[in-house]
py3Dmol code that shows the C-alpha trace and the ligand (Angstrom):
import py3Dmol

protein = """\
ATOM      1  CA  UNK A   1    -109.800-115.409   6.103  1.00  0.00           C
ATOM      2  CA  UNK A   2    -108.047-116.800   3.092  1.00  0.00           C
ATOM      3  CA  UNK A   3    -109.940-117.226  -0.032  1.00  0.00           C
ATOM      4  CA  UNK A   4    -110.211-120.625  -1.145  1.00  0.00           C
ATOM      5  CA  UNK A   5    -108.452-121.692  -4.687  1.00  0.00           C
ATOM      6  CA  UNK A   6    -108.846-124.613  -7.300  1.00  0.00           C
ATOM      7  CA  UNK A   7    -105.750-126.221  -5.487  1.00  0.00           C
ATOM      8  CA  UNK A   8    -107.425-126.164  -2.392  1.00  0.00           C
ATOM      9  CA  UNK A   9    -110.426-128.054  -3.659  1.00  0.00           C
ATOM     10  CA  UNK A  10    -107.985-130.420  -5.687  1.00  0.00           C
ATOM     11  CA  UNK A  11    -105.995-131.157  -2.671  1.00  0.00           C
ATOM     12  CA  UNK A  12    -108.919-131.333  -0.305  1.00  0.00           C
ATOM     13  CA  UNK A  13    -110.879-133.924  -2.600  1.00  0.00           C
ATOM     14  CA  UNK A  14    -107.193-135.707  -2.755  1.00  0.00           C
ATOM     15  CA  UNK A  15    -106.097-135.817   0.910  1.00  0.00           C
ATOM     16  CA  UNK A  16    -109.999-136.805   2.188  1.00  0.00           C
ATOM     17  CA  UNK A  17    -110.357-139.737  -0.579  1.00  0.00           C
ATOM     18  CA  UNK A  18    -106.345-140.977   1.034  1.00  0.00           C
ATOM     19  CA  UNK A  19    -108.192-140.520   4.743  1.00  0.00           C
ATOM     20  CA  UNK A  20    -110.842-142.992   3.358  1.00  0.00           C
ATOM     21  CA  UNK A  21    -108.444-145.808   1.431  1.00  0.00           C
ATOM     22  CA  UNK A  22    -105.972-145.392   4.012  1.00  0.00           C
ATOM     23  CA  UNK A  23    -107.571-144.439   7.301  1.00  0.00           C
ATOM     24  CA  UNK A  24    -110.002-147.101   6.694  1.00  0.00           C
ATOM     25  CA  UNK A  25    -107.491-150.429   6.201  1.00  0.00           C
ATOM     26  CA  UNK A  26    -105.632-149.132   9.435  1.00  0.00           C
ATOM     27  CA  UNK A  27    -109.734-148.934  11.538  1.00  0.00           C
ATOM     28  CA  UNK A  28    -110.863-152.224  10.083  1.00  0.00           C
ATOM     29  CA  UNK A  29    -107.677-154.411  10.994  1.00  0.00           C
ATOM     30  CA  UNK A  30    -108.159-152.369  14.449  1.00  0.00           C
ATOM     31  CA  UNK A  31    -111.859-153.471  14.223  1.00  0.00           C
ATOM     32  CA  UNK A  32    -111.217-157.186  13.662  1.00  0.00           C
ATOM     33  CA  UNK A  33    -110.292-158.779  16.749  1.00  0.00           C
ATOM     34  CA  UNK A  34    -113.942-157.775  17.806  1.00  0.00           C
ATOM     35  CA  UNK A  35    -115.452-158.348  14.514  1.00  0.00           C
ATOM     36  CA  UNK A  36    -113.631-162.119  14.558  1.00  0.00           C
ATOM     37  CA  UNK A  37    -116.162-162.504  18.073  1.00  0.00           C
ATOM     38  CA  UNK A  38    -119.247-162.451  16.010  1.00  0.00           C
ATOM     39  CA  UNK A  39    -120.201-165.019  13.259  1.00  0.00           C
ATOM     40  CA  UNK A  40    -119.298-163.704   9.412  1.00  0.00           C
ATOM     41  CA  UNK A  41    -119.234-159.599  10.942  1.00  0.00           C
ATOM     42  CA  UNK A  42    -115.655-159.253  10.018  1.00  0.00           C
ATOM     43  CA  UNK A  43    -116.690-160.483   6.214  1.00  0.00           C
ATOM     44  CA  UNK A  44    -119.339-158.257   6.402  1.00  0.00           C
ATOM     45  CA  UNK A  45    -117.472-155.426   7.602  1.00  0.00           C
ATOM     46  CA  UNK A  46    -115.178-155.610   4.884  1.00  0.00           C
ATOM     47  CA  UNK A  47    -117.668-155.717   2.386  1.00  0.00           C
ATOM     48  CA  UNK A  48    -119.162-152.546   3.928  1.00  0.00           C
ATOM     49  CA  UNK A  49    -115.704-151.251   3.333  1.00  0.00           C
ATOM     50  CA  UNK A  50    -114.889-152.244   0.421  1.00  0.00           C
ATOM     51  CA  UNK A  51    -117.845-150.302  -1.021  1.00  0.00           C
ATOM     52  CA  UNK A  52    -116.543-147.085   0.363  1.00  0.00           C
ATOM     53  CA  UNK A  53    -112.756-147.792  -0.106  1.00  0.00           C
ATOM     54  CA  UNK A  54    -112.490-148.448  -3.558  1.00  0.00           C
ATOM     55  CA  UNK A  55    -114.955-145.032  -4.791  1.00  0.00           C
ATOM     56  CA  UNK A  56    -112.176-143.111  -2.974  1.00  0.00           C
ATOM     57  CA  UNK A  57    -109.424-145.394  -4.592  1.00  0.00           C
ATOM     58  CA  UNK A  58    -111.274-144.133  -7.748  1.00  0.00           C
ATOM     59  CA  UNK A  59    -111.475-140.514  -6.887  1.00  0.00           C
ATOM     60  CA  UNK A  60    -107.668-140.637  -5.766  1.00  0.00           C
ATOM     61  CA  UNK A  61    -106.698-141.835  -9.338  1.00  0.00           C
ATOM     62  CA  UNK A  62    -109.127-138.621 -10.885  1.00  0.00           C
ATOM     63  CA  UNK A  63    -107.686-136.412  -8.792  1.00  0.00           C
ATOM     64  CA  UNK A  64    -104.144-137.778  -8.790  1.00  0.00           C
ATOM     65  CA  UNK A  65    -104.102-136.812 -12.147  1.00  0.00           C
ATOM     66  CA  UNK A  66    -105.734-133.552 -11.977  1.00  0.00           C
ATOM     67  CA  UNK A  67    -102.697-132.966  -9.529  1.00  0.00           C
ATOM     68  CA  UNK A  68    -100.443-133.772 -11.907  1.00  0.00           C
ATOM     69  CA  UNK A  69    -102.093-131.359 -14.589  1.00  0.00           C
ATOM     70  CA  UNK A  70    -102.023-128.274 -12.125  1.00  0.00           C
ATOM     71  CA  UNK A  71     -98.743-128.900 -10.830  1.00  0.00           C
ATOM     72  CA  UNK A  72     -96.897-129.320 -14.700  1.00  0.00           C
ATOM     73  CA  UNK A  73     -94.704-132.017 -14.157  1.00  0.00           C
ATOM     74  CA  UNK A  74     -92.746-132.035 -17.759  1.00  0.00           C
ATOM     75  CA  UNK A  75     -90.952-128.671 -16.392  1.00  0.00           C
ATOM     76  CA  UNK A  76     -90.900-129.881 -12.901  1.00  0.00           C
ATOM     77  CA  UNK A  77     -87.139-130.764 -11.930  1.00  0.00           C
ATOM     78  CA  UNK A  78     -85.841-134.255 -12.482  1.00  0.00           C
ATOM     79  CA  UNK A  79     -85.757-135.034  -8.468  1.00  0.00           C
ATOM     80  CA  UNK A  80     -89.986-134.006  -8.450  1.00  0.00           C
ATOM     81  CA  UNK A  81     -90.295-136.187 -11.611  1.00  0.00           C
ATOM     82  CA  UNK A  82     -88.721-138.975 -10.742  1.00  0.00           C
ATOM     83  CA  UNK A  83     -91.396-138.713  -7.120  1.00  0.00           C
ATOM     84  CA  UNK A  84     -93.933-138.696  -9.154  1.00  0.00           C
ATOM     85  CA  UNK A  85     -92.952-141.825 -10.996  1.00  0.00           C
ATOM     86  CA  UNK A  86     -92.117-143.213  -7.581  1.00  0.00           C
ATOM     87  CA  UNK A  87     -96.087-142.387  -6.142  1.00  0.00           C
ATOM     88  CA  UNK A  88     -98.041-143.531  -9.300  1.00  0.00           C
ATOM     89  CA  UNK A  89     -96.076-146.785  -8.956  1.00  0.00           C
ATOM     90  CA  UNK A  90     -96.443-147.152  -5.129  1.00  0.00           C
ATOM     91  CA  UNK A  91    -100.068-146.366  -5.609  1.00  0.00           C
ATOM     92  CA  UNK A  92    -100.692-148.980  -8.368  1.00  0.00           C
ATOM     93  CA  UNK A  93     -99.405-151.780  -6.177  1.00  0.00           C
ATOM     94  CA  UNK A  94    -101.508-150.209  -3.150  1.00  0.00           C
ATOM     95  CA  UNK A  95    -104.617-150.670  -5.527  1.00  0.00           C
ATOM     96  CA  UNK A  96    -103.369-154.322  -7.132  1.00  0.00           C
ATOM     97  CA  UNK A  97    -102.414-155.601  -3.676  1.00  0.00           C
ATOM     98  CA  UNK A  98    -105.723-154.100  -2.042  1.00  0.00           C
ATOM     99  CA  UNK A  99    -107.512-155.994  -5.244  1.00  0.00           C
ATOM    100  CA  UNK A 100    -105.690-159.241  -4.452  1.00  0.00           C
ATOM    101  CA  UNK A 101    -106.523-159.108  -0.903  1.00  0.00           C
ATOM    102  CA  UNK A 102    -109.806-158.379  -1.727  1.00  0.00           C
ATOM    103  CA  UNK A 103    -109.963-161.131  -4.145  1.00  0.00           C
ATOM    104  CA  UNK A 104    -108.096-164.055  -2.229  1.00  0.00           C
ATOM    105  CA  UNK A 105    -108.927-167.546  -2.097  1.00  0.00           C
ATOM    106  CA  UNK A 106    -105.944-168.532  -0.226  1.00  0.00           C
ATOM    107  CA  UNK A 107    -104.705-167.207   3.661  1.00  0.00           C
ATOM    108  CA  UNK A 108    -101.418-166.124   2.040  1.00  0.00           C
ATOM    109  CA  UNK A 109    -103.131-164.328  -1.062  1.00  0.00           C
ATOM    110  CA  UNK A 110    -105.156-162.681   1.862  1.00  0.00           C
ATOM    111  CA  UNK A 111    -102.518-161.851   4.197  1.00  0.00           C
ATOM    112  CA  UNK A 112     -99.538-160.589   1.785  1.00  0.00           C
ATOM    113  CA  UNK A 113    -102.123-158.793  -0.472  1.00  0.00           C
ATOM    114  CA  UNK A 114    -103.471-156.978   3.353  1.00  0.00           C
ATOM    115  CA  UNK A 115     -99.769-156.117   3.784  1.00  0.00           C
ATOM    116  CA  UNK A 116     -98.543-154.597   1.193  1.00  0.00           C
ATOM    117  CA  UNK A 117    -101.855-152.767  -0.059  1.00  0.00           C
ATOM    118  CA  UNK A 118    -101.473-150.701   3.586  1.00  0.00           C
ATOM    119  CA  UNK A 119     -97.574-150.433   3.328  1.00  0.00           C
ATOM    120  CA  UNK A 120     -98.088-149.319  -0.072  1.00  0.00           C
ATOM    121  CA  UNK A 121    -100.954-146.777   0.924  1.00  0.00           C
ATOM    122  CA  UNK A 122     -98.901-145.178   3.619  1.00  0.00           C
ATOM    123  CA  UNK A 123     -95.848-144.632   0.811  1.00  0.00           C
ATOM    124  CA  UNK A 124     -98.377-143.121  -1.313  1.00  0.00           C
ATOM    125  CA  UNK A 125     -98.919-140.734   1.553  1.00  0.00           C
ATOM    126  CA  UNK A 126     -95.883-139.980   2.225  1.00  0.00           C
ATOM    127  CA  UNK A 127     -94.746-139.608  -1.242  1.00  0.00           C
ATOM    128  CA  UNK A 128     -97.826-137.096  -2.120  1.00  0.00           C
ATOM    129  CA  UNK A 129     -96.723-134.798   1.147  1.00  0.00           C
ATOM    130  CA  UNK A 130     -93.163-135.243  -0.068  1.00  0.00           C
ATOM    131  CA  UNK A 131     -94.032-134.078  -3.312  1.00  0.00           C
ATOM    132  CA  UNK A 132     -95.821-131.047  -1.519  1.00  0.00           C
ATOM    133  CA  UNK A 133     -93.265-130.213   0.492  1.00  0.00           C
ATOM    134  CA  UNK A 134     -89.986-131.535  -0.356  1.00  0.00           C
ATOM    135  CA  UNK A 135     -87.359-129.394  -2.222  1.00  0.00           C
TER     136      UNK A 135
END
"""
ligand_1 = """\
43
LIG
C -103.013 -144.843 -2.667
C -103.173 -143.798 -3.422
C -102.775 -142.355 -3.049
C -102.635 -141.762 -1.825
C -102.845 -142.388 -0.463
C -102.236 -140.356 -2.069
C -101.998 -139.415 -1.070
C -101.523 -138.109 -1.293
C -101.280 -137.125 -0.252
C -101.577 -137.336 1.243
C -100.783 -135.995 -0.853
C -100.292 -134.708 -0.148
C -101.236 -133.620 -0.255
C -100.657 -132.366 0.411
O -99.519 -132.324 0.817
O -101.396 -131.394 0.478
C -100.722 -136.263 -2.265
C -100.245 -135.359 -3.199
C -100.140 -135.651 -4.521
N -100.614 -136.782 -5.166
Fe -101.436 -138.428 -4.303
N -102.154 -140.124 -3.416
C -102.479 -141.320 -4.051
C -102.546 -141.545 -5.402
C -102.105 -140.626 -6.340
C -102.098 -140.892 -7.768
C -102.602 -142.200 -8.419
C -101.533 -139.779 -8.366
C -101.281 -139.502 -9.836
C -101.974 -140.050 -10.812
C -101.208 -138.816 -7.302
C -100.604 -137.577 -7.512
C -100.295 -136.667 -6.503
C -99.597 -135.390 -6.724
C -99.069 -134.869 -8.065
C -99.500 -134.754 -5.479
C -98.855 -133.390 -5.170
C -99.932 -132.346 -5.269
C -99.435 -130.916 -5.011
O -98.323 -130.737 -4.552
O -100.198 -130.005 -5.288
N -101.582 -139.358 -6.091
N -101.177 -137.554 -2.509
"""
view = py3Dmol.view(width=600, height=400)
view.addModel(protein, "pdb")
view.setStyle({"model": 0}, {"cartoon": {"style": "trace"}})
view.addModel(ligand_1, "xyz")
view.setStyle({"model": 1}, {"stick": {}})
view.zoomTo()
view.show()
């Protein structure tokens, strides 16, 4: 059995907070043609979500950067520097577009904000395995 490193806890904490922010958009928009049945559920739901989502929002910004202090990006090459630029962008809008969903007053507000928060989130996940894996 192998023995269990720093890294592993780093990138377990990492890749389980990304199965919560991202996971969870992609089961509640699954969710809401049911929730939309019942009276106010669907608001309710994402309430309930929201107060799960955005802790592991927070705890993939703590240990997005504790990633970046293990894996030494100033002597990285350019190509895994210029990923990393690329991710902490893609995850900003993820996070600004998620809060602008979260915050809308307007249908459009609601719907682009949705959007590109979960097309944003899925980049981010790419983007991290990329950086993981890519050469
Ligand atoms: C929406 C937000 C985010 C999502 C969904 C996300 C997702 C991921 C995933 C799935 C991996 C791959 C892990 C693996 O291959 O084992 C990863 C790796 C990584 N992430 Fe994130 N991440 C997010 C935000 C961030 C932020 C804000 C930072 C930096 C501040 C960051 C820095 C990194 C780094 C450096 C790696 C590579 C780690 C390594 O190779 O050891 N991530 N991310």
């Amino acid at each position: 059995m192998l023995s269990p490193t720093a890294a592993t806890i780093r990138l377990t904490l990492h890749v389980l907070a990304a199965t919560i922010w991202v996971g969870g958009q992609f089961t509640l928009a699954g969710l809401l043609p049911v929730l939309r049945a019942h009276e106010g559920a669907a608001k309710q739901a994402a309430r309930a979500f929201n107060r799960i989502a955005w802790p592991a929002f927070g705890v993939l910004v703590l240990t997005g950067m504790w990633n970046l202090a293990d894996v030494n990006v100033a002597d990285a090459p350019t190509s895994y520097q210029v990923t990393v630029f690329v991710k902490i962008l893609v995850a900003i809008i993820a996070g600004a577009a998620a809060a602008a969903h979260t915050a809308a007053r307007t249908k459009v507000t609601l719907a682009v904000g949705g959007a590109l928060g979960a097309v944003a989130s899925v980049a981010a996940v790419f983007l991290g395995v990329l950086l993981h894996t890519g050469s």
